[in-house]
Kinemage of the C-alpha trace (Angstrom):
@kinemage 1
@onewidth
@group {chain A} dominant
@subgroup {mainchain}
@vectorlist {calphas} color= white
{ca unk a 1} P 55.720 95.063 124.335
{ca unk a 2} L 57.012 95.422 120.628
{ca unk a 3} L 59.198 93.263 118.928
{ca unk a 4} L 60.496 94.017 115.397
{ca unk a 5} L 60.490 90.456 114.331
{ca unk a 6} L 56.730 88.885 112.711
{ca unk a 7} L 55.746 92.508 112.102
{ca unk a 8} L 58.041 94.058 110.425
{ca unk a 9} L 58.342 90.625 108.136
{ca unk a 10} L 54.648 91.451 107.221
{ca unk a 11} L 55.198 94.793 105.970
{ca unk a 12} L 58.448 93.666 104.090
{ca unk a 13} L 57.134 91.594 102.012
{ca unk a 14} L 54.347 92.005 99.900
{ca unk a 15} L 50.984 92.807 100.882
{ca unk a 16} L 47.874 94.059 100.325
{ca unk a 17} L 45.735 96.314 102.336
{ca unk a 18} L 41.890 97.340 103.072
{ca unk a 19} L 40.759 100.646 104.778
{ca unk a 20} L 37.376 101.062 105.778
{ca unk a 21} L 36.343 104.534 106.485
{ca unk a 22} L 38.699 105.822 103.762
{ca unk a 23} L 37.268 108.779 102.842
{ca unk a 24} L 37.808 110.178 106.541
{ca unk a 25} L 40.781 112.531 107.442
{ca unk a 26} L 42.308 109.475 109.052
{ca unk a 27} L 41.143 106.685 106.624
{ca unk a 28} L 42.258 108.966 103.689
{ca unk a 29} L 45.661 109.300 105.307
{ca unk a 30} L 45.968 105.379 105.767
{ca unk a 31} L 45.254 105.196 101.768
{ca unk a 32} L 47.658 107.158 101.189
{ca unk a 33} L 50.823 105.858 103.136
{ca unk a 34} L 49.974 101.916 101.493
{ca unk a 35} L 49.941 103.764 98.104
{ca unk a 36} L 53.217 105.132 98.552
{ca unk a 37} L 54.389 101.819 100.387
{ca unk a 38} L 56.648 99.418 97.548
{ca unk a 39} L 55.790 96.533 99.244
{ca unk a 40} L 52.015 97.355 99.286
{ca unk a 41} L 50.748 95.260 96.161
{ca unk a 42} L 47.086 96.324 96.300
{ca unk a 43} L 45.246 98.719 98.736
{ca unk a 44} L 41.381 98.245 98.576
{ca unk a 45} L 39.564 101.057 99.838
{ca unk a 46} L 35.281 101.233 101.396
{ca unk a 47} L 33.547 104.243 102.653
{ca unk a 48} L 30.183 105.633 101.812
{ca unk a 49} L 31.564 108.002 99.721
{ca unk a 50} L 33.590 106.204 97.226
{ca unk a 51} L 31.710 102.824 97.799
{ca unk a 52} L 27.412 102.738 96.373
{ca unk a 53} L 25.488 101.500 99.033
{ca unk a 54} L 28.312 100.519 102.264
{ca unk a 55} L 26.160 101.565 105.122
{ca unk a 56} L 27.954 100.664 108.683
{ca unk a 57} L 24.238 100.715 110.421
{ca unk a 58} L 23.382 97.932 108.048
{ca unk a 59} L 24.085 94.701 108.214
{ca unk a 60} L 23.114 93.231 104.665
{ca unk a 61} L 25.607 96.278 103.468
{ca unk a 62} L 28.580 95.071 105.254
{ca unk a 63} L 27.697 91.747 104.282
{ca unk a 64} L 27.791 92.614 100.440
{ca unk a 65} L 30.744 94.535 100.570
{ca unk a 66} L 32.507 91.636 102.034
{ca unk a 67} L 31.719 89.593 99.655
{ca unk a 68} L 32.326 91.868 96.652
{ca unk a 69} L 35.752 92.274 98.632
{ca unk a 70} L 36.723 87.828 97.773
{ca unk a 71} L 38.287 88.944 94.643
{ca unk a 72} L 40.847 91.146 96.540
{ca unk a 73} L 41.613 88.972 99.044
{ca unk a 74} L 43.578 87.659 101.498
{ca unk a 75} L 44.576 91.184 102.981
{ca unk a 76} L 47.457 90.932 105.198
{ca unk a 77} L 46.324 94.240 106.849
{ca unk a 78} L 42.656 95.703 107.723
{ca unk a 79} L 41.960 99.121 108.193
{ca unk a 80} L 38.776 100.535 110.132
{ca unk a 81} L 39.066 103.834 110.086
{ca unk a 82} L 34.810 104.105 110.922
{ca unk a 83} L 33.423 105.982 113.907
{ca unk a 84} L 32.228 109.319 114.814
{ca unk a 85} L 31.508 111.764 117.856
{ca unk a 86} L 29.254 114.043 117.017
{ca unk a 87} L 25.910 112.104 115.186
{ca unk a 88} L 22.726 113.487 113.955
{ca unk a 89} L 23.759 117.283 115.409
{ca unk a 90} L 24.129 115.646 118.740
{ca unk a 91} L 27.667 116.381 119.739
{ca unk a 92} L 28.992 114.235 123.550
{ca unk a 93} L 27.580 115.251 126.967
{ca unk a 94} L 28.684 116.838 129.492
{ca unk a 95} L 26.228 115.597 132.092
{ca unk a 96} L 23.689 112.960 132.865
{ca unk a 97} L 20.771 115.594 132.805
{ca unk a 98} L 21.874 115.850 128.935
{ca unk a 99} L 21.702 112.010 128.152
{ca unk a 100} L 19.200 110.431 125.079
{ca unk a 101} L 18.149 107.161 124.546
{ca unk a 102} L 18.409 107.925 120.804
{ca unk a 103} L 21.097 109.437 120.973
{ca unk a 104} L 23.196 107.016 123.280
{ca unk a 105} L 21.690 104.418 120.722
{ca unk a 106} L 23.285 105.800 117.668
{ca unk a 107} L 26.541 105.854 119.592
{ca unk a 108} L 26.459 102.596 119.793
{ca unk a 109} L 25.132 101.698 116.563
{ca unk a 110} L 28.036 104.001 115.264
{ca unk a 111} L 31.266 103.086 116.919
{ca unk a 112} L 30.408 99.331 118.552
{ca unk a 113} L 27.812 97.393 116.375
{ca unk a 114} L 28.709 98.781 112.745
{ca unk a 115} L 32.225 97.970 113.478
{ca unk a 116} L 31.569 94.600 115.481
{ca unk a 117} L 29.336 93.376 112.108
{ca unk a 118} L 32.050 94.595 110.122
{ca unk a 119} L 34.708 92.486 112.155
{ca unk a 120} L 32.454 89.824 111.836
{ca unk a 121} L 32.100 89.879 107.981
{ca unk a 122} L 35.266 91.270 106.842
{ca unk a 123} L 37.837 88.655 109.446
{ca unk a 124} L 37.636 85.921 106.983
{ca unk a 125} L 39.294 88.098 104.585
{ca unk a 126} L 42.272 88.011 106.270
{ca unk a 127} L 45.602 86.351 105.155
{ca unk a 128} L 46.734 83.301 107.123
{ca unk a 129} L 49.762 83.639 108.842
{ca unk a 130} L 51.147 87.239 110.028
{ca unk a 131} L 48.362 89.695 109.866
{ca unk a 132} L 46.550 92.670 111.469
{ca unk a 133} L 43.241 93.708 111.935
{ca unk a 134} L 43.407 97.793 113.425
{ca unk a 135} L 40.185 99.498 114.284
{ca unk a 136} L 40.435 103.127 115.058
{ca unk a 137} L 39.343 103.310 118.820
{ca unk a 138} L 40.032 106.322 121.279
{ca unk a 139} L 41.710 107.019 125.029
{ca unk a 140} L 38.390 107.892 126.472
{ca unk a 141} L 37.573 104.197 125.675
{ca unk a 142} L 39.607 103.163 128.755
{ca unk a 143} L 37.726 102.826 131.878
{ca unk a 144} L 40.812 103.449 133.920
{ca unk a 145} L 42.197 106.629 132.147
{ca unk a 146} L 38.612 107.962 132.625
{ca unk a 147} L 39.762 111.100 135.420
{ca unk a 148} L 37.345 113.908 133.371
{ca unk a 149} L 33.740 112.331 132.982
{ca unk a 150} L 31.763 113.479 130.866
{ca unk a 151} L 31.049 112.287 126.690
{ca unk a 152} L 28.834 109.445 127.984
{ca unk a 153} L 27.687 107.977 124.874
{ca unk a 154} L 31.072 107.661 123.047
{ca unk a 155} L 33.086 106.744 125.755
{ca unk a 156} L 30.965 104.147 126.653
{ca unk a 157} L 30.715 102.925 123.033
{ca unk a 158} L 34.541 103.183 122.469
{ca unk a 159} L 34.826 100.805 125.722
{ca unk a 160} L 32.399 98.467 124.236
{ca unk a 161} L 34.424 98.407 121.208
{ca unk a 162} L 37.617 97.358 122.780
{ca unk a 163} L 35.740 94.880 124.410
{ca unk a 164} L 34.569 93.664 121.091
{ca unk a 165} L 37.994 93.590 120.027
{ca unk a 166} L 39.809 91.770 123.186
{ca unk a 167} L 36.902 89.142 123.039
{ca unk a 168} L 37.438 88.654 119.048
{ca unk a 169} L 41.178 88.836 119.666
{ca unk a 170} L 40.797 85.748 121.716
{ca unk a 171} L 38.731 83.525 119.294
{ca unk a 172} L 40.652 84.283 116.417
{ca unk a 173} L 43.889 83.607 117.951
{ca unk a 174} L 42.842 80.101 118.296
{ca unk a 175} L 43.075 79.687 114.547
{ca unk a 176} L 45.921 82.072 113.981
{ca unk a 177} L 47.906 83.014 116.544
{ca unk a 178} L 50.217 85.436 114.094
{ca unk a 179} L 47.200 87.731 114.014
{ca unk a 180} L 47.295 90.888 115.876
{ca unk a 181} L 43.704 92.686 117.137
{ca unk a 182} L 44.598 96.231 117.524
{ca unk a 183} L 42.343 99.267 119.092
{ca unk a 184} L 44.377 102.382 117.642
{ca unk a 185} L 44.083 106.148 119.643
{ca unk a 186} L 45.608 107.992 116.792
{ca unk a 187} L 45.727 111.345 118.972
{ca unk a 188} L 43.685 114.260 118.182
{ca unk a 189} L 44.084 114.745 114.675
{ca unk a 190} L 42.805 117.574 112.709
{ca unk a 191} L 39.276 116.856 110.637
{ca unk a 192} L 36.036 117.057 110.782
{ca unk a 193} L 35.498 115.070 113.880
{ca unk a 194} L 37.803 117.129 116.053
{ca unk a 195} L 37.121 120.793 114.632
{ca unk a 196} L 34.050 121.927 116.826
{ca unk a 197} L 36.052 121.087 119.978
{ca unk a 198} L 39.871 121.512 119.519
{ca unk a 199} L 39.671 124.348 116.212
{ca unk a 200} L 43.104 125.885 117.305
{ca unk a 201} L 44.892 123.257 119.824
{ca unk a 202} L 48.581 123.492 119.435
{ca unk a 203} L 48.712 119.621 119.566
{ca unk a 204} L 46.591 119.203 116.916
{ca unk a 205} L 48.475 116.147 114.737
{ca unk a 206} L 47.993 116.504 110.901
{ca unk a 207} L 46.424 112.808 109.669
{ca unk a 208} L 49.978 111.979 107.792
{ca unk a 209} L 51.846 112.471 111.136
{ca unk a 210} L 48.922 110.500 112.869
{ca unk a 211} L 49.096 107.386 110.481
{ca unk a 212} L 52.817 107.675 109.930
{ca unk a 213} L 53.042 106.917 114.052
{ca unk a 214} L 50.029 104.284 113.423
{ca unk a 215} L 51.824 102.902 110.989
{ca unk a 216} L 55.701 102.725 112.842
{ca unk a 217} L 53.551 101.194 116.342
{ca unk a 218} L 51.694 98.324 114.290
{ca unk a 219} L 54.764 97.351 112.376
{ca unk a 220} L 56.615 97.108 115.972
{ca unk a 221} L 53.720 94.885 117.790
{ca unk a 222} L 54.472 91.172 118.495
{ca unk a 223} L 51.910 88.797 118.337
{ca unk a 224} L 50.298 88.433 121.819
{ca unk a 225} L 47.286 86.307 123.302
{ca unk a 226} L 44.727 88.984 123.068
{ca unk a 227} L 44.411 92.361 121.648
{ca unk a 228} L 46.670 95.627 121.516
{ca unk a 229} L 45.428 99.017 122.940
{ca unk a 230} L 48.252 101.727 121.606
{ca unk a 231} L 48.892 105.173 120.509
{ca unk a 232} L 50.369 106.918 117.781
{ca unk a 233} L 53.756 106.731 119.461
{ca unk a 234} L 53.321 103.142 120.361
{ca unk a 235} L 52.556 103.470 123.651
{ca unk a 236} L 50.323 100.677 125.414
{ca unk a 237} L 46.626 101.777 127.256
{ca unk a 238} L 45.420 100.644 129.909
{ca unk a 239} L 42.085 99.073 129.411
């Protein structure tokens, strides 16, 4: 359900914005549409490539950065662009005969734990009042859309991660019900992530076209008990 009312108030006034994961295709792309955004006072901006030390597999890191990020704050929109699919070389399997402890491990590690922790530490940033916290999450997270099989480790960790978000959803709504909790599929973009198993899709969405739908979907969401699990084109998942 969308409603163009506490949303859109958000984004028309002033604001400031954090993106985690913003040197990513889709991160990047976030960055870029709150810098060309009037009403977007500040954007802050955390990755391991424009920020020393941020680590997502450590705790004390995300901790840090946090609290380096007081100065900035309160954000009135949150960003976590983190994640990956194919880790260490290991790329999602096919079958059960190809599944690793480690590897399942890192999954998690990667696209549940590092972004739970960073929920966890970077929440308390947020503004009171209307507000949205959007952590990049994928279809194959939802246990009913799952007709294929297959990619064990990251669906599985993607479902975990909505969990993560529907259960924080519910806790912090108690305190601030304008908040929104939003798992974002943002479609299959074209970066690094995607290359070694859609190269030359016709579907392939450039990041700007991914965020500008990200973007158009958050700023049409009503505050809800619970969290939001959309698309790019603001369509609702099933869980």
């Amino acid at each position: 359900m969308t409603n163009l009312g506490a949303a859109l108030s958000l984004f028309d006034h002033p604001y400031n914005a954090l993106v985690v994961g913003a040197s990513g295709a889709i991160g990047g792309a976030f960055v870029e549409a709150f810098q060309s955004d009037a009403h977007c006072v500040h954007v802050a901006t955390v990755s391991r490539t424009h920020t020393p030390g941020f680590d997502l597999l450590r705790e004390e890191s995300i901790a840090a950065q946090a609290a380096a990020l007081k100065a900035h704050a309160p954000f009135h929109v949150i960003i976590d662009a983190t994640g990956a699919l194919t880790i260490d070389g290991v790329g999602p399997e096919k079958a059960l005969s190809q599944l690793n402890a480690e590897a399942l491990m890192r999954q998690f590690q990667t696209n549940t734990i590092g972004p739970a922790l960073l929920m966890r530490h970077f929440a308390p940033l947020l503004a009171t009042g209307p507000a949205i916290y959007a952590k990049l999450s994928a279809r194959v997270g939802s246990i009913s859309d799952n007709k294929k099989g297959g990619w064990y480790g990251y669906r599985a960790s993607k479902a975990a991660l909505n969990m993560v978000l529907q259960t924080a959803a519910i806790e912090l709504q108690r305190k601030r019900p304008e908040l929104r909790v939003v798992a974002l599929q943002p479609g299959t973009v074209k970066s690094g992530l995607s290359a070694p198993f859609v190269p030359s899709a016709p579907y392939l969405l450039a990041p700007s076209d991914s965020v500008s739908g990200l973007l158009a979907a958050l700023k049409g969401l009503d505050a809800k008990a619970g969290a939001h699990y959309i698309d790019y084109q603001g369509a609702e998942i099933a869980w």
